[in-house]
N, C-alpha and C positions, 0 to 999 in steps of 0.2 A: 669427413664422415666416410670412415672406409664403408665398399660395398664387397661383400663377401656372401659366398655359398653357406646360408645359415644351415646349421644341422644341433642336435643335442650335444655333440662329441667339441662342435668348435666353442660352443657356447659357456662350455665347463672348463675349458682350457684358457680360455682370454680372458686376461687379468686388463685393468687399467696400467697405464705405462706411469710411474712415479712422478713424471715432471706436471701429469694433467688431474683435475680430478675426475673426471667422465671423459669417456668417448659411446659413438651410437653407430651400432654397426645396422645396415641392412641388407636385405638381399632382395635383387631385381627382380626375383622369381616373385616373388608375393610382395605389389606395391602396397609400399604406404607402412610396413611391416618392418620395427626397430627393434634393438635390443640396447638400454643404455645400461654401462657398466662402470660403476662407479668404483674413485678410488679406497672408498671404507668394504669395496667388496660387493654391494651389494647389485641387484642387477633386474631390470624390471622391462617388461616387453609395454609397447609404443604402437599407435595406429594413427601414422600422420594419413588428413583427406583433406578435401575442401569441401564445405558445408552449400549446402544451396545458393549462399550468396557468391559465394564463389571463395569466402576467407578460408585461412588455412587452419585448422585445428589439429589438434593433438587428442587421442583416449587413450590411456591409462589402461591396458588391458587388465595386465597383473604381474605378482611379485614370480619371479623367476623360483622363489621357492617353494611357494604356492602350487603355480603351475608347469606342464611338463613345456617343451618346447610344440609338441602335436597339437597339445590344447589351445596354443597361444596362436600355431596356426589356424585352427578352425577356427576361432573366435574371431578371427582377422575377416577369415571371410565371411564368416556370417555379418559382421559389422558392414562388409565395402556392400553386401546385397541390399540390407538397408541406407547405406549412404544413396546406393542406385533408386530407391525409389522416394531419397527425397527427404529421409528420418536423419537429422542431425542426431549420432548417441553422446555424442558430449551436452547437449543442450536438453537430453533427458536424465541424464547423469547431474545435472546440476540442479534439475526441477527435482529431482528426489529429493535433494541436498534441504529444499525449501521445505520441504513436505513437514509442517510441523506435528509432532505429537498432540493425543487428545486432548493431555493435562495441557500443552503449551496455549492451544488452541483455546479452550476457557477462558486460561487468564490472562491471555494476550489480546484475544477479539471478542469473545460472548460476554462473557460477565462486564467487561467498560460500555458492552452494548447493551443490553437488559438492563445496564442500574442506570440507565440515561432514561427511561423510558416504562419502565416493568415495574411496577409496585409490589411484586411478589418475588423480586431479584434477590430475596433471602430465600426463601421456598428453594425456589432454583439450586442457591447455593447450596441450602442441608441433601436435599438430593443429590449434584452431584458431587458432595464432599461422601458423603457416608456410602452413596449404592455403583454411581458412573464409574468416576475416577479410580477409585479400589482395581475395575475390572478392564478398564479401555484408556488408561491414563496413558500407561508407559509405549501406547501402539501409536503409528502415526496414521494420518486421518485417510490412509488409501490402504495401511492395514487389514482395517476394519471392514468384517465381508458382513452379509446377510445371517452366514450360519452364524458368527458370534451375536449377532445381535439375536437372534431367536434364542440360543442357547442360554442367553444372558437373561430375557423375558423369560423363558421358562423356569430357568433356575432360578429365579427369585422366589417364586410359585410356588416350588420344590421344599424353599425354606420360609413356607405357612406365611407370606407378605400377604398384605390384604390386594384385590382384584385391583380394588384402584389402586395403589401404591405400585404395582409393578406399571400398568397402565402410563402411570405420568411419568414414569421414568421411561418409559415407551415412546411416550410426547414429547417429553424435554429432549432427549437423544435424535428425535426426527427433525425438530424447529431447530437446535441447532448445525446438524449435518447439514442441514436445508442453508441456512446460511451461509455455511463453507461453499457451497454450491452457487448461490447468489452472487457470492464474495470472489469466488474464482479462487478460491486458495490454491496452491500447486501441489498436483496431484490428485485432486477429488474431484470428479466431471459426474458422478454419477452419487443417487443417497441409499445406503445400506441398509438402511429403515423400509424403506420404498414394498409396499406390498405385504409387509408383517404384519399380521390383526392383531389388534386390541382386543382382550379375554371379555369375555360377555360378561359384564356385572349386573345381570336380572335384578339379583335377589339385593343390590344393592344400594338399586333406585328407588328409594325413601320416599314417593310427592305423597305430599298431601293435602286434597284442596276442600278447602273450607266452603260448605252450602251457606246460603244468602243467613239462613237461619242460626250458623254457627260464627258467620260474620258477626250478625246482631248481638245474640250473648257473649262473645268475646269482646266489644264494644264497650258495652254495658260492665263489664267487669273492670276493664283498664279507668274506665270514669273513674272508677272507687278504688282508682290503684293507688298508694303511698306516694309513687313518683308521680308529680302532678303533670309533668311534660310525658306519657306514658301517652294518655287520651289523647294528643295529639299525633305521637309519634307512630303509634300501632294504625290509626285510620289513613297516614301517608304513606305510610306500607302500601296498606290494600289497595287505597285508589292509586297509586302509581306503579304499581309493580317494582319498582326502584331496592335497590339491596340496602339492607343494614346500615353499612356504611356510607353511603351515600346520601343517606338522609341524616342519619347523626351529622354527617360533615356540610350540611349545605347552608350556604348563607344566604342571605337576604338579596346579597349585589347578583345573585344567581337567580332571581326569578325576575321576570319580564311579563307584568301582569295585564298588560296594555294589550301584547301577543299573545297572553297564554302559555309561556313557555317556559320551562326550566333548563337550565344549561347546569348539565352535571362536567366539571373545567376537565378532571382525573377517572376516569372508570378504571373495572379490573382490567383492560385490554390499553389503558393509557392514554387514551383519546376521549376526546371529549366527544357527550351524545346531549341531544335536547329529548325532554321528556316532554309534551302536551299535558294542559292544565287543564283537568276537567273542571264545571262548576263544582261540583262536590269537592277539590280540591283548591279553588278558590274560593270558596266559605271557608276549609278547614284553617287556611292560612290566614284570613281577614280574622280569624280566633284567639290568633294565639295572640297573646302580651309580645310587643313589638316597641322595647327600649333601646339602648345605645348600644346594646348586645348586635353584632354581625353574625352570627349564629342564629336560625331558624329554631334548632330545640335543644337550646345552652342548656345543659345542667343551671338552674338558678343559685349552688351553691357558689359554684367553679366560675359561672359565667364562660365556659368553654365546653366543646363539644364533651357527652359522657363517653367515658372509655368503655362500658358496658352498661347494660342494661337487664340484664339478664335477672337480678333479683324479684324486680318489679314484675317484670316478664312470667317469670316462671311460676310468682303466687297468681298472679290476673288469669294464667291457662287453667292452672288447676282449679279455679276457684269456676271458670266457665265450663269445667270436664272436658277440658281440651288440654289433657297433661300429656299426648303424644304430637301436639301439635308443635313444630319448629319457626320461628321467627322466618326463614328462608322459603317455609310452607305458604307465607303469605304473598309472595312472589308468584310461586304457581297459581295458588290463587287467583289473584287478579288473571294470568292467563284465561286461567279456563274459564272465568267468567266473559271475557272476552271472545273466544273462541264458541261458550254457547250463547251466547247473546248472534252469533252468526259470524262474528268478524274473519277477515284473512287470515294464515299463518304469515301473510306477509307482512299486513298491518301489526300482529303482535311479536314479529321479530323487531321490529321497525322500534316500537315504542320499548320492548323492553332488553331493546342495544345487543344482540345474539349478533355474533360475525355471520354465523354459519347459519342455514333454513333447517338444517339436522338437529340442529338443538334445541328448536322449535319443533318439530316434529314431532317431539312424545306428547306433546298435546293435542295430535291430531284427532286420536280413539276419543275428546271430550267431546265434540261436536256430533253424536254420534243420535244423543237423544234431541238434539235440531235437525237433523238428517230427516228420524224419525216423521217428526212434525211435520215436518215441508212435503214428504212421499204421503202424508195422512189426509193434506191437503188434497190431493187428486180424489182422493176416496168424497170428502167432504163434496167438492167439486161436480163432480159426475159419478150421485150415488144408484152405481148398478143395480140391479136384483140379479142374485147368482140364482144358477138353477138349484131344482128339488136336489135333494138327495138321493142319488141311485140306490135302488134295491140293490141288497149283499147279494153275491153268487154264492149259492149252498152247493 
């Protein structure tokens, strides 16, 4: 390995010798500082060091055609001030190398991870087939800064997406980055989501809770509904707060009637939750017809759960003047009867399986006319006499 006075002028003049295919020139001046020059010509600058552990490594600075020879020196020494304090660049040079793309990323790690566990692992998919991947596919996942992500939720916005639709693709882009994160992917130590707000959808929070009295005539109408599992299906609604599908799908091996319990096995979050069995909900269940059916409210044609329900449904609302009321409404429901009846937001996150006390939270304003009562209490308690009424000042 000749050691020569490197310059631009020797650099251009030295060929390989015919009998070798490389030789590697350096100069004493700037250690660790090569030039290897191959016999096809070609000729690429070199930064031998030893890394922290003490081995000997090789960087790759650049191609000699690329770069000048002044370049290749600076680059040298910027590299040895790094090796000084400790930064192996070959060993981030090769963490880049890992750095996968956001497409690679899906279908390498999220998606085999969500469809193990996520009932909604199609949701996922049409989101990020149709809105993600289109705009953050071909980047790799330490690309991706905060402005794109904002730029990307706004623009959606831009092109009349409804508040929630850009939203959830807001959420799915955060829980997965989140994972890269969890996962230690190479490259990603920080989440670019981190801090971006979710667009206020006021106008888009739909509840609506059913009073004691529109319980009753909604009752009253499913009795006289066509679907004769209806009358029961609508009042395990109410009294459990429990969604849709949850009750269509639950079987008999799921209730534990000794404890009071229901063991939902699948919720939308993947996990399983137990629901408490009020008496009003163990009378409903000692009602139903209970054959060789494992299904609590078999379709009695099918003898299997109904894939919908919605016919029966939607004549029994109109027929009680409750044609703006949603099958999901009965869900909030049971909250806010819960919440004015006095309970915690902790007991009704508890019973109706919310990860988060936020989500519970928009029921907080129901409590408001118990509030009432309980401060009217004091009045009751210790009834003052307030003074006269002062004369007006004329």
């Amino acid at each position: 390995m000749p050691s020569v006075t490197l310059d631009a002028a020797t650099i251009r003049s030295t060929t390989c010798p015919k009998d070798k295919l490389r030789i590697e020139l350096f100069d004493p001046a700037i250690p660790g500082l090569s030039i290897e020059i191959r016999a096809s010509g070609g000729k690429t600058y070199y930064l031998r060091y030893r890394d922290p552990h003490g081995r000997q490594k090789q960087y790759r600075i650049g191609d000699a055609k690329s770069i000048t020879f002044d370049q290749a020196k600076k680059a040298a020494v910027k590299l040895r001030g790094q090796i000084a304090l400790g930064i192996d660049p070959a060993a981030e040079k090769a963490t880049l190398r890992q750095v996968p793309t956001f497409s690679e990323f899906i279908e390498q790690r999220y998606m085999p991870f969500v469809k193990g566990y996520k009932r909604s692992w199609i949701s996922d998919d049409s989101y990020l087939r149709n809105q993600l991947l289109p705009i953050f596919g071909k980047k790799h996942l330490d690309e991706i800064t905060k402005h794109d992500v904002i730029q990307f939720h706004h623009g959606m916005r831009a092109k009349d997406y409804a508040l929630g639709t850009c939203n959830r693709c807001l959420i799915l882009l955060r829980y997965a980055m989140n994972l890269a994160v969890r996962w230690e992917i190479p490259g990603i130590t920080a989440n670019p989501t981190k801090d971006v707000p979710l667009f206020e959808d006021l106008a888009g929070k739909k509840e609506r809770f059913l009073t004691e009295e529109e319980a009753q005539k909604l009752y009253e109408t499913v009795c006289r509904s066509e679907n004769p599992m209806l009358k029961f299906i609508v009042p395990m609604l109410i009294l459990t707060g429990a969604r849709k599908r949850e009750v269509l799908d639950a079987k008999w091996e799921d209730f534990d009637i000794v404890r009071k319990q229901w063991r939902i096995p699948v919720t939308k979050t993947g996990r399983p939750r137990h629901v408490p069995l009020s008496e009003g909900v163990l009378q409903l269940l000692d009602s139903i017809p209970h054959d060789e059916c494992p299904w609590v409210f078999a379709n009695p044609k099918t003898h299997k759960p109904f894939v919908s329900i919605f016919t029966g449904w939607n004549s029994a609302r109109k027929r009680a003047g409750l044609a703006e009321v949603r099958i999901h409404d009965l869900r909030h429901s049971f909250a806010s009867f819960l919440v004015n009846a006095g309970r915690s937001l902790y007991e009704v996150q508890k019973i109706l399986g919310h990860t988060q006390i936020k989500t519970t939270q928009r029921y907080a304003h129901l409590s408001q006319d118990t509030l009432l009562d309980a401060a009217n209490e004091v009045s009751k308690a210790v009834p003052l006499t307030l003074p006269c009424q002062r004369p007006s000042i004329r």
